[in-house]
TIROMI-123575 format. One line per field, with one value per residue: residue in one letter; x, y, z of N, C-alpha, C in turn. Coordinates in nm, 4 decimals, decimal comma. Example, Ala and Ser with C-alpha at 12.3 -4.5 7.8 and 13.67 -1.06 7.14 Angstrom:
2
rest = (A S)
n_x = (1,3190 1,2850)
n_y = (-0,5690 -0,2250)
n_z = (0,7800 0,7080)
ca_x = (1,2300 1,3670)
ca_y = (-0,4500 -0,1060)
ca_z = (0,7800 0,7140)
c_x = (1,3200 1,2900)
c_y = (-0,3300 0,0030)
c_z = (0,7800 0,7870)
***
This chain:
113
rest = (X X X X X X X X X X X X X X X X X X X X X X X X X X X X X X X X X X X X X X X X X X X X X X X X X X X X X X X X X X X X X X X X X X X X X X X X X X X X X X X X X X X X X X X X X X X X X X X X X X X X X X X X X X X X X X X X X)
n_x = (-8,4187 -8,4447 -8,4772 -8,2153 -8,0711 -8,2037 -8,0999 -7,8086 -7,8367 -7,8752 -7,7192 -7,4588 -7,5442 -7,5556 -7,3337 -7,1803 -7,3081 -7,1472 -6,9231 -6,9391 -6,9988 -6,7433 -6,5737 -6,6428 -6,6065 -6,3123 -6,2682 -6,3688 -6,2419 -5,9720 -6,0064 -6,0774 -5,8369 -5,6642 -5,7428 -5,6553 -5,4236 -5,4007 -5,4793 -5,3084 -5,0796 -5,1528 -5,1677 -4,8823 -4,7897 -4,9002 -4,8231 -4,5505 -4,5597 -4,6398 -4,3985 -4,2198 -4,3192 -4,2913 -3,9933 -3,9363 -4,0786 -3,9509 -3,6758 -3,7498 -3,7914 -3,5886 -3,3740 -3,5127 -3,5176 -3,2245 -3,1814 -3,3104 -3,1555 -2,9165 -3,0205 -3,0861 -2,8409 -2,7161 -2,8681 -2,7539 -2,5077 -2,5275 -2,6499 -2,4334 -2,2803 -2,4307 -2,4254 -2,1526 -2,0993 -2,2809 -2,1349 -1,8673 -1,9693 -2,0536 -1,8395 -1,7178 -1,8713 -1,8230 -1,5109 -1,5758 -1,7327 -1,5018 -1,2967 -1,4561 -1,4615 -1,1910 -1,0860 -1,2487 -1,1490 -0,8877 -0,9695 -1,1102 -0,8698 -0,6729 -0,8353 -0,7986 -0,5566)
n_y = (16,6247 16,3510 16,2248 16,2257 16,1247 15,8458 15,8208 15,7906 15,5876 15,3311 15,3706 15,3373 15,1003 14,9628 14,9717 14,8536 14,5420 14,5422 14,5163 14,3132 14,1151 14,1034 13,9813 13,7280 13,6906 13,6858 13,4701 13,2390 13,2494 13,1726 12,9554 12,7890 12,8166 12,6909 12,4388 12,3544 12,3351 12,1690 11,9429 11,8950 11,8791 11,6015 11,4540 11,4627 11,3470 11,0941 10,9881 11,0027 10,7300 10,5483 10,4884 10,4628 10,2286 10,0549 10,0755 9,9266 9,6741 9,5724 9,5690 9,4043 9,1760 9,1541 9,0753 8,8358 8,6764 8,6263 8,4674 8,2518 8,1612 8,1501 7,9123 7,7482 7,6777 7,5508 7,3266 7,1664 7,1496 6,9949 6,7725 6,7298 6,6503 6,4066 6,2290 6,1434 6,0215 5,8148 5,7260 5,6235 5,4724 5,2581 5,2048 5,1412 4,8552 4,6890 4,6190 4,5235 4,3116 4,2023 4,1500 3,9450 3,7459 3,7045 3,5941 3,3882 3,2623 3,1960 3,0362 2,8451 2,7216 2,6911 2,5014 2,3210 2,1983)
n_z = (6,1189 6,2421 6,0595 5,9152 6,1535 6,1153 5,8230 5,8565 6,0482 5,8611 5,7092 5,8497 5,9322 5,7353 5,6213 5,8465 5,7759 5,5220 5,6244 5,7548 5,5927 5,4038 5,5747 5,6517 5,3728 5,3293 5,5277 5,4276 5,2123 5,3129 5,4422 5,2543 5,1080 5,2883 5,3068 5,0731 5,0694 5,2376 5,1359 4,9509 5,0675 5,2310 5,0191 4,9018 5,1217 5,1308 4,8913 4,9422 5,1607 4,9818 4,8224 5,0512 5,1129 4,8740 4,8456 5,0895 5,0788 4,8506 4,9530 5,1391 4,9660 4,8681 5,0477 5,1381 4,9193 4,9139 5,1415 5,0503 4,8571 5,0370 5,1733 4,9630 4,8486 5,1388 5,1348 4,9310 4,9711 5,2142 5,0619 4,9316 5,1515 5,2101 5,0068 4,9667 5,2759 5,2275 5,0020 5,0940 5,3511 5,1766 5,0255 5,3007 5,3523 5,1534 5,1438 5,4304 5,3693 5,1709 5,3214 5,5327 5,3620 5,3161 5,5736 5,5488 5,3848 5,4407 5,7179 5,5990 5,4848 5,6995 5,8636 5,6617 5,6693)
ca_x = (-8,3235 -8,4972 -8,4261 -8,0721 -8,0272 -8,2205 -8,0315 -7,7140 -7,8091 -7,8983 -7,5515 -7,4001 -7,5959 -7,5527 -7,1641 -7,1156 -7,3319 -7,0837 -6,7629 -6,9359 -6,9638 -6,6133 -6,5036 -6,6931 -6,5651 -6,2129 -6,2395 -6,3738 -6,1344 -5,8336 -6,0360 -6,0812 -5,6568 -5,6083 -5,8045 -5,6394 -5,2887 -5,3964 -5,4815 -5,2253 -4,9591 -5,1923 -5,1214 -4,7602 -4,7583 -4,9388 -4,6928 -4,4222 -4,5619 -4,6324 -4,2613 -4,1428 -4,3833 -4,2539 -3,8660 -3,8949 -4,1303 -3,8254 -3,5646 -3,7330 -3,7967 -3,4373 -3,3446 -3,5636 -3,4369 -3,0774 -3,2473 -3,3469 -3,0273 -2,8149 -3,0589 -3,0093 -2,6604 -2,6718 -2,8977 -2,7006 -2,3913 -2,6098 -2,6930 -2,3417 -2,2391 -2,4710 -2,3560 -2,0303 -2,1047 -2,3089 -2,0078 -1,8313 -2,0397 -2,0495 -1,7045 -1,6255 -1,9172 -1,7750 -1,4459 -1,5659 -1,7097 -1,4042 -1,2605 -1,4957 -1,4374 -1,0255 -1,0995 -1,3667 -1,0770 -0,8155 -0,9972 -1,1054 -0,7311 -0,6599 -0,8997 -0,8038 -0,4628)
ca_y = (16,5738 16,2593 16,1356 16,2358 16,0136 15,7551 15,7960 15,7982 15,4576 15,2886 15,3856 15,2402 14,9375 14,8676 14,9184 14,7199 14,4153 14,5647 14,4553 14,1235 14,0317 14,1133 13,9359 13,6349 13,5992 13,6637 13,4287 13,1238 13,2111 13,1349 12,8576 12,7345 12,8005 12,5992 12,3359 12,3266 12,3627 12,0615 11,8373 11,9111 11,8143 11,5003 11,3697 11,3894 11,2403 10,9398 10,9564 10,9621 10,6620 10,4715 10,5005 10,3831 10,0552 9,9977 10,0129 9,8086 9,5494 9,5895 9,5509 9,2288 9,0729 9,1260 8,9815 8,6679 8,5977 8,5880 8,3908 8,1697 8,1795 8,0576 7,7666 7,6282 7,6716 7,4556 7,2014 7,1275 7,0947 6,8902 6,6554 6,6522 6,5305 6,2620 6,1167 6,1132 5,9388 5,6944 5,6232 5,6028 5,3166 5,1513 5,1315 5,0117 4,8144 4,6253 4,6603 4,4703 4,1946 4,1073 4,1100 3,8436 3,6579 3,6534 3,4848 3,2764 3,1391 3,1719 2,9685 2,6894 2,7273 2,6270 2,3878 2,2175 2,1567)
ca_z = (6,2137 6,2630 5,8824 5,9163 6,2346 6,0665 5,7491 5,9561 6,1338 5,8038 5,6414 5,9419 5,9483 5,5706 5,6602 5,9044 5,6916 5,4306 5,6794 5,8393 5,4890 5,3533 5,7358 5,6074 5,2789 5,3628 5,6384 5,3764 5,1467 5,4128 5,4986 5,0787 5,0889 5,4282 5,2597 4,8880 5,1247 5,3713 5,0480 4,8717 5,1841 5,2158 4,8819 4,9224 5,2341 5,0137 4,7915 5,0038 5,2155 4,8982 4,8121 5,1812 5,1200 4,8089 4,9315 5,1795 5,0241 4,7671 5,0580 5,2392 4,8880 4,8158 5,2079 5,1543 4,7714 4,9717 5,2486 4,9603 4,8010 5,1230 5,2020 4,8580 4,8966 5,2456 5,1253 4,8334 5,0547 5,2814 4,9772 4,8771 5,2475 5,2395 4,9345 5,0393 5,3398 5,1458 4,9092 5,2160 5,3939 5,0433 5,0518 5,3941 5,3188 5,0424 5,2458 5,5283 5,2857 5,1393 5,4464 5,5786 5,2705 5,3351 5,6984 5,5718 5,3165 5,5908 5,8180 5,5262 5,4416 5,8183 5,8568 5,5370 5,6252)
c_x = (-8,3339 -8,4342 -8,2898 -8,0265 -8,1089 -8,1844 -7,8834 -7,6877 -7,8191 -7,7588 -7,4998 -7,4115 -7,5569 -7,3766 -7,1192 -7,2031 -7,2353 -6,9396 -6,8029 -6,9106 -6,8263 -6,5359 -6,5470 -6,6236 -6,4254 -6,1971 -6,2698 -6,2593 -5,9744 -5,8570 -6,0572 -5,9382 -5,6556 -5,6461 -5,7566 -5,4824 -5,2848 -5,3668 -5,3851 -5,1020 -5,0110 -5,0928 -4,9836 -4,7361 -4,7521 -4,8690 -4,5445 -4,4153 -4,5966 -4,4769 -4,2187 -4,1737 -4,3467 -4,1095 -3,8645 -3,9670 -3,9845 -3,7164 -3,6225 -3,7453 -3,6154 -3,3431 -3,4087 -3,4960 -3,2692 -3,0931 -3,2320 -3,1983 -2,8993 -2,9091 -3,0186 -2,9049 -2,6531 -2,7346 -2,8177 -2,5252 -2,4142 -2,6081 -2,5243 -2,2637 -2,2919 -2,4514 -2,2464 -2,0051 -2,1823 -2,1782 -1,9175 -1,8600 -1,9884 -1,9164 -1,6617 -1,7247 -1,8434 -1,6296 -1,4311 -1,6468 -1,6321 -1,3057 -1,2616 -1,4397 -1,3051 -1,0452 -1,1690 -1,2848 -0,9470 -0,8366 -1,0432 -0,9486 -0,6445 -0,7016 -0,8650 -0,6819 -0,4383)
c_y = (16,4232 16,1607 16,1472 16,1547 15,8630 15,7074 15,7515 15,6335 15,3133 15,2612 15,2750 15,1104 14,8531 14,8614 14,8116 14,5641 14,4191 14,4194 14,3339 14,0366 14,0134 14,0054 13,7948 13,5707 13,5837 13,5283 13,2413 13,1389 13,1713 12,9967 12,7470 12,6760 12,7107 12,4675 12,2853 12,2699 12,1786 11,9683 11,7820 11,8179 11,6344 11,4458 11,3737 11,3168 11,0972 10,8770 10,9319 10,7550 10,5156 10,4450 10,4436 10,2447 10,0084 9,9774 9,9301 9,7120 9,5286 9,4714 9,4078 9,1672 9,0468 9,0154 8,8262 8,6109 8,5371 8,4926 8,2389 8,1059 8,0591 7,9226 7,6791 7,5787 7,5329 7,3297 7,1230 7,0538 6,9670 6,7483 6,6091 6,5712 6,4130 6,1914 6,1037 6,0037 5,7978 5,6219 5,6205 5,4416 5,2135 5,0531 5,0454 4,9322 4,6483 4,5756 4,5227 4,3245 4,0963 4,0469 3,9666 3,7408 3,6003 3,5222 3,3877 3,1970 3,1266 3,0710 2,8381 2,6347 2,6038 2,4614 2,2298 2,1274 2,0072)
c_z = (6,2290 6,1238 5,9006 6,0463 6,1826 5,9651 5,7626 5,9775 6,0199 5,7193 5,7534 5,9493 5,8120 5,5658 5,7404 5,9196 5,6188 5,5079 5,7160 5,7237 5,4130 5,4699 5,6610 5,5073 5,2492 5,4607 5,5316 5,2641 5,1822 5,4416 5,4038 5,1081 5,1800 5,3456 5,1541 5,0055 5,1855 5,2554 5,0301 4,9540 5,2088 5,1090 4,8591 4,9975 5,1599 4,9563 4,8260 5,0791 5,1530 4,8416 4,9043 5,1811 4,9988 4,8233 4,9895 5,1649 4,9477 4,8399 5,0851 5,1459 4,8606 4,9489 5,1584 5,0040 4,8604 5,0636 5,1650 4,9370 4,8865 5,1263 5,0645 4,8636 5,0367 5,1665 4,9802 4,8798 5,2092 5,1868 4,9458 4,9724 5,2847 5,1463 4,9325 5,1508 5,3235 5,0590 5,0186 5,2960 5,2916 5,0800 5,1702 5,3969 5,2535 5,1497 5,3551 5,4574 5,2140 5,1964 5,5588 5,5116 5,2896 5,4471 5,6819 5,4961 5,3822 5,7058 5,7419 5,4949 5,6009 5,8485 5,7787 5,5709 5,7178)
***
């Protein structure tokens, strides 16, 4: 009787090591998958967020080239209004030299007579 409740409790016991262990290695292999799963979603993320930083590095290089682009553009229209207004001066320059020159022989003209 004695052997048969001690054979009994031994079965039992070696079963339910049997199930803690099956509980166990089900429970790392969910926990392996979760882990291959998590990576895996990682490394797109990566990949995604390497993609967003290269767009928009992309994007603001393309913004500042245009940036670029207009300032040349002004300062070139800058340069061409100041030599304009240089040949400008020149002229009334010149202008207001020969000007002087008339009155200065206008007034010997006067003088002379």
């Amino acid at each position: 009787f004695w052997n048969q409740i001690n054979d009994r409790l031994t079965e039992e016991r070696n079963s339910l090591a049997e199930v803690i262990r099956q509980e166990f290695a089900d429970r790392l292999v969910s926990t392996e998958e979760e882990n291959k799963r998590l990576k895996t979603e990682m490394s797109e993320m990566r990949a995604r967020h390497r993609l967003e930083v290269e767009r928009i590095t992309k994007e603001k290089e393309e913004e500042l080239e245009e940036v670029h682009k207009r300032v040349k553009v002004a300062i070139v229209k800058k340069e061409e209004a100041v030599n304009n207004l240089r040949k400008q001066y020149e002229a009334a320059h010149k202008r207001a030299d020969h000007l002087e020159a008339l009155l200065e022989q206008q007034r010997k003209q006067l003088l002379g007579k």
